[in-house]
C-alpha positions in Angstrom: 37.3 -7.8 -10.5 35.2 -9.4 -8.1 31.9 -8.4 -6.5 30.3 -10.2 -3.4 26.9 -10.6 -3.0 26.7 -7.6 -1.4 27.3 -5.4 -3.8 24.5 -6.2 -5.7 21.1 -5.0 -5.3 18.2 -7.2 -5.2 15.5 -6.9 -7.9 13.0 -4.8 -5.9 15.6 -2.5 -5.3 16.4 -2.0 -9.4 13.3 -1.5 -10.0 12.9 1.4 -7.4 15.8 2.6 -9.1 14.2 2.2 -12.5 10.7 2.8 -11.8 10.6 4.8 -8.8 8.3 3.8 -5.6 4.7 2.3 -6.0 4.0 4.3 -2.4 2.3 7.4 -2.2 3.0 10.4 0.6 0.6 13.0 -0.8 1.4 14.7 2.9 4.6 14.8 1.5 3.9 16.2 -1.5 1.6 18.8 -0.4 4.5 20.1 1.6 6.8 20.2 -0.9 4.5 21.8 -3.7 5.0 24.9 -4.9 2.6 27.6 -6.0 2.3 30.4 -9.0 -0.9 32.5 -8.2 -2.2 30.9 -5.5 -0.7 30.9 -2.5 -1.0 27.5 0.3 -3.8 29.0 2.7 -5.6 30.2 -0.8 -9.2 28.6 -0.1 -8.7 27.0 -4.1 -5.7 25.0 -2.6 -6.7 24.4 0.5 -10.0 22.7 -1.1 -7.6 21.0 -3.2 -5.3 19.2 -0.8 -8.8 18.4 0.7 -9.8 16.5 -1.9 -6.6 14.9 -3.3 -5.8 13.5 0.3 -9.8 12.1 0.9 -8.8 10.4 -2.8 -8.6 6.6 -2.9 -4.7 5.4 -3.9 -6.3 4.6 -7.4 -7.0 8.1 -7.5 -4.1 9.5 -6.2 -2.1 7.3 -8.7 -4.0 9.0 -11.6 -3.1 12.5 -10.3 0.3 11.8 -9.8 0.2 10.5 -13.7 -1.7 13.0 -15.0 0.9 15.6 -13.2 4.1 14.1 -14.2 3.1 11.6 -16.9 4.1 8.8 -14.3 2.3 7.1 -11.5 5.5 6.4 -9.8 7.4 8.6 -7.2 11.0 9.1 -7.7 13.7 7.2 -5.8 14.3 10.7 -3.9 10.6 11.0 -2.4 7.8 13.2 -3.6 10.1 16.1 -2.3 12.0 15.6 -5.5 9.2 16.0 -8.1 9.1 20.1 -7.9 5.6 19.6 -8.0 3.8 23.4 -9.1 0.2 24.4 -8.9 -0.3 27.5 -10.8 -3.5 29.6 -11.2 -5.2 29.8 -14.6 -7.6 32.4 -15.2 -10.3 30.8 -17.6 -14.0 30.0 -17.3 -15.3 28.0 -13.9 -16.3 24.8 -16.2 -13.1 24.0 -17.5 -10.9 21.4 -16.6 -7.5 21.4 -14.9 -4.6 21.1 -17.1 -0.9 20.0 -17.0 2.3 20.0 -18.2 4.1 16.6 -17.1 7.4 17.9 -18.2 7.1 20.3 -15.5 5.0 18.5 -12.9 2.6 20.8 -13.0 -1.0 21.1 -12.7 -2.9 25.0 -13.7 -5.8 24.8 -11.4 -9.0 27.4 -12.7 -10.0 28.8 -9.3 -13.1 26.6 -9.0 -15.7 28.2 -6.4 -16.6 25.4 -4.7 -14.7 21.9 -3.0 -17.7 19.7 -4.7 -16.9 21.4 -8.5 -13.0 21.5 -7.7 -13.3 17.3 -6.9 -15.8 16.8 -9.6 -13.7 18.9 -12.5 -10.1 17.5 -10.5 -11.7 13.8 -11.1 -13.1 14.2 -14.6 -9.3 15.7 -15.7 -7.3 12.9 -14.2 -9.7 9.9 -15.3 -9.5 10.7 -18.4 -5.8 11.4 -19.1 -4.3 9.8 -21.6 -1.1 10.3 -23.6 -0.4 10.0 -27.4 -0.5 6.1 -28.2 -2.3 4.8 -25.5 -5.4 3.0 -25.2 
């Protein structure tokens, strides 16, 4: 059988496909997110999409990692990621925590924006999987 040129996809486009896309929407993302305990006009998430959107791309790129366990967004958009913030009811000092094979981050309901971005910060600069160095 024969293929034309056309057919085939350039190597920036297989690697989309394979990787997913090196560009960020957070907008996007903070639209599609879902929540369990909080709800989107809670003052916790509100102070959250606060900080993650005033975040450099470095440090968007390490929350998206430390949510999903890749920096990457899907080929579908940061719609498809079924991105969850859910509400954890421990002490104010500890840290966020996920579970990246449910895109999800459990958020402690920090009383401040300043501890939320310190805590939020110290969590995802310091994420690192089994193996890694």
């Amino acid at each position: 059988m024969w293929c034309s040129k056309r057919q085939l996809l350039r190597p920036e486009e297989v690697e989309m496909l394979v990787c997913g896309s090196p560009e960020l929407d957070m907008s996007a993302l903070q639209k599609a997110a879902q929540y369990e305990g909080y709800s989107k006009m809670d003052t916790t998430i509100r102070c959250f999409w606060d900080v993650v959107l005033a975040f450099p791309l470095e440090l968007q790129k390490k929350l998206l990692h430390f949510a999903t366990g890749s920096d990457r967004v899907p080929v579908g958009g940061m719609a498809d990621l079924n991105f969850k913030i859910s509400k954890i009811d421990v002490p104010a000092d500890w840290l966020p925590i996920s579970h990246t094979c449910f895109n999800q981050i459990c958020l402690p309901p920090y009383r401040t924006r300043k501890e939320l971005k310190h805590k939020l910060t110290i969590a995802i600069s310091n994420a690192e999987g089994f193996g890694l160095e």
